[in-house]
C-alpha positions as CSV (number, residue, x, y, z in Angstrom):
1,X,10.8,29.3,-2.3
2,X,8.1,28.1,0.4
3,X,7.9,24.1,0.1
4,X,4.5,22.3,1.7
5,X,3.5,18.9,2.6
6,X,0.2,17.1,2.6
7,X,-1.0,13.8,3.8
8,X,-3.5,11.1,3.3
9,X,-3.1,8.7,6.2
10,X,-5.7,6.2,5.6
11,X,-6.0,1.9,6.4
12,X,-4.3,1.1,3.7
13,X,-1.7,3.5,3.0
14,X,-0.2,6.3,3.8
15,X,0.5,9.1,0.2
16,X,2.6,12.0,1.1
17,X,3.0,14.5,-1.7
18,X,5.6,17.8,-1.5
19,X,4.7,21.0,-3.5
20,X,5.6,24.7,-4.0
21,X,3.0,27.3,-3.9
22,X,1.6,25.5,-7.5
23,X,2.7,22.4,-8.2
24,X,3.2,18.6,-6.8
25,X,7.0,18.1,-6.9
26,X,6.7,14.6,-5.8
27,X,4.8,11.9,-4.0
28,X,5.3,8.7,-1.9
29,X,3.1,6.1,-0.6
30,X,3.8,3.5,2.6
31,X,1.5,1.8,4.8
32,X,-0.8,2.4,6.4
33,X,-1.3,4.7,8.7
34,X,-4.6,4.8,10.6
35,X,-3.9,4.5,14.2
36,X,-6.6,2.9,15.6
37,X,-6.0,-0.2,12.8
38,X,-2.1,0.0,13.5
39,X,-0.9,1.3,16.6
40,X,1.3,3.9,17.3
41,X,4.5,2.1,15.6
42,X,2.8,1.1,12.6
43,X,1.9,4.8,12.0
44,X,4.9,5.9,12.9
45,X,7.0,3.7,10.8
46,X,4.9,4.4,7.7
47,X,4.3,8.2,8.2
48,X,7.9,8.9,8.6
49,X,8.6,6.3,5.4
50,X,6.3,8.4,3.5
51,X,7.5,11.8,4.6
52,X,11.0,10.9,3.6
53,X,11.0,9.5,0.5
54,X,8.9,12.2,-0.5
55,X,11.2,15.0,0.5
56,X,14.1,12.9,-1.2
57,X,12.1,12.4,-4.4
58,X,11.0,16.3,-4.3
59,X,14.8,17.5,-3.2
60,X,13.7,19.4,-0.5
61,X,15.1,19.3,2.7
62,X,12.4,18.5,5.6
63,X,13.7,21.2,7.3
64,X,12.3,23.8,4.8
65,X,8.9,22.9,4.8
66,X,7.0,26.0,6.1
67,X,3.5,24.0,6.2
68,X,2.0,20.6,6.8
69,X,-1.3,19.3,6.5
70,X,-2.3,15.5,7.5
71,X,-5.9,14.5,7.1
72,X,-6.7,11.2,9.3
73,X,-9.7,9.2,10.2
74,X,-10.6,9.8,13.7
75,X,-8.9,12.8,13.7
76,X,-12.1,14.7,15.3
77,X,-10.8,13.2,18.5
78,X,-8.4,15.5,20.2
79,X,-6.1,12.6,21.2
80,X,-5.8,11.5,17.9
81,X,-4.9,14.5,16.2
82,X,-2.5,15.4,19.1
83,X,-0.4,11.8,18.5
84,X,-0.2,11.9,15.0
85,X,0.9,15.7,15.0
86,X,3.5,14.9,17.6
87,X,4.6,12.2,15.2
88,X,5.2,13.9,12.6
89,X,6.9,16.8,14.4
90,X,9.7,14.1,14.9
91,X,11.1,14.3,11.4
92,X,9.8,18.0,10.2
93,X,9.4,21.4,11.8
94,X,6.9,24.3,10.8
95,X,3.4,24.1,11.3
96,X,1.6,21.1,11.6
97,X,-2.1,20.8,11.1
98,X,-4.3,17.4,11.3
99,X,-7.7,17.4,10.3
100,X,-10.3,14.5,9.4
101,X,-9.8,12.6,5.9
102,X,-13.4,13.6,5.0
103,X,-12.0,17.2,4.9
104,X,-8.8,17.0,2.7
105,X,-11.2,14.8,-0.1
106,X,-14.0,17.3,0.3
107,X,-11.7,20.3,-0.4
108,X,-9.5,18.2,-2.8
109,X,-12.6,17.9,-4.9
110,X,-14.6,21.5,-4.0
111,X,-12.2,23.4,-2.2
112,X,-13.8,26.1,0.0
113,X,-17.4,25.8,-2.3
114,X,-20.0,23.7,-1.2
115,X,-20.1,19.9,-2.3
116,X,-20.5,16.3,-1.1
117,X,-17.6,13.9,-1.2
118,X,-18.4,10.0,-0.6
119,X,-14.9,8.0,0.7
120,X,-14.9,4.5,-0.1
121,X,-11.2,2.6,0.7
122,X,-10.9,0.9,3.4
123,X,-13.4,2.7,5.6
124,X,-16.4,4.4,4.1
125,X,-17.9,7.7,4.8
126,X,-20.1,10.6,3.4
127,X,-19.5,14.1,4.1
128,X,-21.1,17.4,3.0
129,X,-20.8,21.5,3.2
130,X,-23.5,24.0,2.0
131,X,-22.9,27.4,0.8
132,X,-23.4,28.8,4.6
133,X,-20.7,26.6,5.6
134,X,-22.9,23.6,7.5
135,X,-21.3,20.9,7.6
136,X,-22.9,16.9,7.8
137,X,-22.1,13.3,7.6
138,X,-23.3,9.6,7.9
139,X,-21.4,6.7,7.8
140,X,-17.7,6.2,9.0
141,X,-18.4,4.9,12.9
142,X,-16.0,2.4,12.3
143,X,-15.3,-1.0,10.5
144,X,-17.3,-3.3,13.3
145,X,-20.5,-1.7,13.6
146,X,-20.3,0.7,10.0
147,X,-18.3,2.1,7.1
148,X,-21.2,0.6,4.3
149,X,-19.3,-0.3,1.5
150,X,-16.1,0.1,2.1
151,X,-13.6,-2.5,1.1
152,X,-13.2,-4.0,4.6
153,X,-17.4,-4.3,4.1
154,X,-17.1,-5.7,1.2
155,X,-14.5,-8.3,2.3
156,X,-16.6,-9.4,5.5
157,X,-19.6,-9.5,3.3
158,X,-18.0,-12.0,1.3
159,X,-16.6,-13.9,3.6
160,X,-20.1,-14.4,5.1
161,X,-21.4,-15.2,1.8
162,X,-19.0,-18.0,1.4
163,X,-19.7,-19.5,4.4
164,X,-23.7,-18.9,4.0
165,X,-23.6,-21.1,0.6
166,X,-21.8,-23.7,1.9
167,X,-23.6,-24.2,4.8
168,X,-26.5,-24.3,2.1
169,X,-24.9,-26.4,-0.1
170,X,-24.2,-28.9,2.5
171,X,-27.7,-29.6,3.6
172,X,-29.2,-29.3,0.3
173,X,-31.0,-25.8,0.6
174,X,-29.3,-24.2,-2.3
175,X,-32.1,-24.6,-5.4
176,X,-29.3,-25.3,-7.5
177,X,-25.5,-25.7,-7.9
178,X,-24.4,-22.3,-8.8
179,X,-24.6,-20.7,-5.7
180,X,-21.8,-23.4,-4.3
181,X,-19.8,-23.2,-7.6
182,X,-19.8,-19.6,-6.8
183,X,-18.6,-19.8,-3.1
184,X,-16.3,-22.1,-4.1
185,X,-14.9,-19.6,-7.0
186,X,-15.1,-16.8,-4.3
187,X,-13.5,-18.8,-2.0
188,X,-10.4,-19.6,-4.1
189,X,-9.5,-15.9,-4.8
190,X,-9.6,-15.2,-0.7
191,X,-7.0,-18.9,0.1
192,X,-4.0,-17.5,-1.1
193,X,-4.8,-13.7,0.8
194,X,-5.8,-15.3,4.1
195,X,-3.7,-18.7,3.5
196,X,-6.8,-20.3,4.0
197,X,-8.1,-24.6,3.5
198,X,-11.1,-24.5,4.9
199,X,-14.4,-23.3,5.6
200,X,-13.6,-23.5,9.1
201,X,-10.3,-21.7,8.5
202,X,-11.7,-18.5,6.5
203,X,-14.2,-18.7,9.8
204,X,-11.9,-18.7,12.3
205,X,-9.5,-15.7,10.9
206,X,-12.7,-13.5,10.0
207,X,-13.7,-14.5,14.2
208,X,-10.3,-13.3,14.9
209,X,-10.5,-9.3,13.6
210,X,-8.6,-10.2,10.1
211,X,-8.0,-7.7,8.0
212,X,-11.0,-7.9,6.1
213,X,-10.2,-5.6,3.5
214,X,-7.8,-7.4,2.0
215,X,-10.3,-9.5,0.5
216,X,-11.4,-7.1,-1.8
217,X,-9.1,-7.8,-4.7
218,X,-10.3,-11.4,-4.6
219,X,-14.3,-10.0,-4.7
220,X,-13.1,-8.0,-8.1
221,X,-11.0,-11.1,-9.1
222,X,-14.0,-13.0,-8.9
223,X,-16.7,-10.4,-10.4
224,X,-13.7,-10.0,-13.6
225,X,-14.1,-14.1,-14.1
226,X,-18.4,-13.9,-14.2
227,X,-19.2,-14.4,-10.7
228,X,-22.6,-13.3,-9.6
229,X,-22.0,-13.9,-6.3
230,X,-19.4,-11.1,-6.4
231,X,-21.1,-9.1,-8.2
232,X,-24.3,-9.1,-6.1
233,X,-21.7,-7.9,-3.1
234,X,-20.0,-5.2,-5.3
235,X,-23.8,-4.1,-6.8
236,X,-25.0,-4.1,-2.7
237,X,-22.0,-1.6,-1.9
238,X,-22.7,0.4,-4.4
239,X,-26.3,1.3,-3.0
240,X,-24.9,1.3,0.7
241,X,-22.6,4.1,-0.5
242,X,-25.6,6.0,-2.2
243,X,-28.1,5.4,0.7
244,X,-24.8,7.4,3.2
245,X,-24.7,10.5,0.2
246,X,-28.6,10.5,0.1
247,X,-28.7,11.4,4.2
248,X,-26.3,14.3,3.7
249,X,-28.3,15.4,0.6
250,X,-31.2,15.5,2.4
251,X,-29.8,17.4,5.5
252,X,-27.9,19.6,3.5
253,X,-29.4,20.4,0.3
254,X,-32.9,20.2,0.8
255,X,-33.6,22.5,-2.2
256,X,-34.4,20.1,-4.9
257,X,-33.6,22.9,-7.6
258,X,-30.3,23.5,-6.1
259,X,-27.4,21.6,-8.3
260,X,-25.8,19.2,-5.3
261,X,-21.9,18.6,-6.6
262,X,-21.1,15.1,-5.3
263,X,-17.6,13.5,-5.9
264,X,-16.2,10.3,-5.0
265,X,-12.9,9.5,-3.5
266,X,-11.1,6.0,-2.0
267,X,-9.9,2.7,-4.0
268,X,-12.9,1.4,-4.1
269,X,-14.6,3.9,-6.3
270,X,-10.7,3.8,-7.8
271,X,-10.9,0.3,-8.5
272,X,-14.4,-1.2,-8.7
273,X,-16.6,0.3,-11.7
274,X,-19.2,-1.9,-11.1
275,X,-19.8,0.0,-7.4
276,X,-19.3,3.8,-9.3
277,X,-22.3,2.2,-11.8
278,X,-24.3,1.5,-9.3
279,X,-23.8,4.2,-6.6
280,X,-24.1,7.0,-9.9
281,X,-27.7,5.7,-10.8
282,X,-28.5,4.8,-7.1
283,X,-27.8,8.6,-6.0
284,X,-28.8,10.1,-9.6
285,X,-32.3,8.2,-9.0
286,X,-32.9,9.7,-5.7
287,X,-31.7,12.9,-6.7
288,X,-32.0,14.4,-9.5
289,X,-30.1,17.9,-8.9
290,X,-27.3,15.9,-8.3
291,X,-24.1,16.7,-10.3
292,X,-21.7,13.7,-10.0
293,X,-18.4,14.1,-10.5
294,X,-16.6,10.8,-12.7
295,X,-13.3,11.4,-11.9
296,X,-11.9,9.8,-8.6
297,X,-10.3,12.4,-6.7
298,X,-7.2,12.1,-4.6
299,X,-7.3,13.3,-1.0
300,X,-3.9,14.2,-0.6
301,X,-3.9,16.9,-3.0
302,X,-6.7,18.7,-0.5
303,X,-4.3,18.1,2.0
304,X,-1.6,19.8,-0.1
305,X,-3.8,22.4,-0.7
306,X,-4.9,23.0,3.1
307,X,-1.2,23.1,4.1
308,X,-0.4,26.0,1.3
309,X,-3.8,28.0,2.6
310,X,-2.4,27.3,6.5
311,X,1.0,29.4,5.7
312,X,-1.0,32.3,4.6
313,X,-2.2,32.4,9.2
314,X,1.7,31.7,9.5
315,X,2.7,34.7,7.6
């Protein structure tokens, strides 16, 4: 029996999932795992977490796994790809393959056909392959100058929002009262996340490269309780997100009779139907050959499925 491993390293987390040639015999999760957010340590640590208590769960012995497959952000750059495969070579032989995270969700959701997968969890990206086997993206140049509505977007956005209404609130500007009730209802959900008392506080830890993404439970907190400050942020992410698939449409799939397959992945398509609404009608709108997938795919299973198709060159 051939046993394989795939991995979804992303900001987040880390999922590792072990399978035979046709089925998932068990999963993990850990930290994350995206170097460039955590350093060499904190990727190790949560990579060979992952790995472990996968192989435990599964009852396979790392030593039999005959293929691996990680898919990382920023694993384009050679560097990258080289560290986290000599990583994981420290707690599993075999071959080891690390390719981008666009291309484990683009093949968990399409496999080798053509398609467009848009990632939005911690990062954001959109990436797309036509039937000749092009290949284009937008989006995903990182969480200081991109990465559209992607939860760490989302979380800056809102902290700036905060800060913007009671700057207005304190010299009277606001038109009315609700946009500071708002901040202020925003602004409770993110104090116990960033341990936060003040304005000046939430300032000075956004200043200070916080982990902005973290605030994205308390943007869906707030949104659940009515607010429309939260929900103009979640509604803006949504068209971000569409505006990123609509480039690669455009590049890719310029045939406006051809049926474009487009599929979502990331927690915050996972966790925020309010940005699925909005990014469906948004890309639907501008495109009407689209054919969107509802279901939220999981990355890791692409990776699992790259790994099994990587044994094949090993045999």
């Amino acid at each position: 029996m051939a046993y394989y491993l795939g991995i979804d390293g992303g900001g987040s987390k880390t999922i590792c999932a072990v399978g035979d040639e046709f089925t998932v015999l068990a999963s993990a999760v850990s930290g994350p795992s995206n170097i460039t957010r955590v350093g060499e340590s904190g990727a190790r640590k949560a990579l060979h977490q992952s790995i472990t208590e996968a192989c435990n769960a599964a009852k396979v012995d790392p030593r039999e796994l005959q293929c691996s497959c990680m898919g990382a952000a920023g694993a384009g750059r050679k560097e990258i790809a080289n560290v986290m495969q000599e990583i994981i070579a420290e707690v599993i032989p075999g071959k080891i393959e690390v390719v981008g995270d666009m291309e484990i969700a683009l093949h968990a959701a399409f496999g080798s056909e053509p398609g467009l997968i848009v990632i939005a969890g911690t990062g954001s990206i959109a990436f797309g392959r036509d039937a000749n086997g092009k290949t284009a993206r937008a989006g995903g140049w990182g969480f200081a100058i991109s990465d559209e509505g992607s939860a760490h977007w989302i979380g800056r956005a809102a902290a700036a929002a905060v800060l913007r209404a009671a700057d207005e609130s304190a010299q009277g500007q606001s038109p009315d009262d609700r946009t500071a009730e708002q901040a202020s209802r925003l602004f409770a959900e993110m104090k116990p996340i960033w341990n936060l008392e003040s304005f000046e506080q939430l300032a000075r830890t956004a200043n200070a490269n916080a982990d902005c993404a973290a605030l994205f439970p308390a943007v869906l907190a707030a949104n659940q309780a009515g607010d429309e400050l939260a929900r103009s942020l979640l509604t803006q992410a949504g068209r971000e997100l569409a505006r990123l698939a609509d480039l690669v449409v455009r590049r890719l799939f310029p045939d406006p009779h051809f049926a474009v397959p487009v599929a979502m992945a990331g927690g915050v398509f996972r966790y925020a139907p309010m940005v699925r609404e909005f990014f469906s009608n948004a890309i639907r709108t501008a495109h009407l050959q689209v054919i969107l997938n509802s279901e939220v795919v999981e990355p890791v299973h692409g990776a699992l499925q790259l790994a099994r198709r990587s044994s094949l060159s090993v045999a």
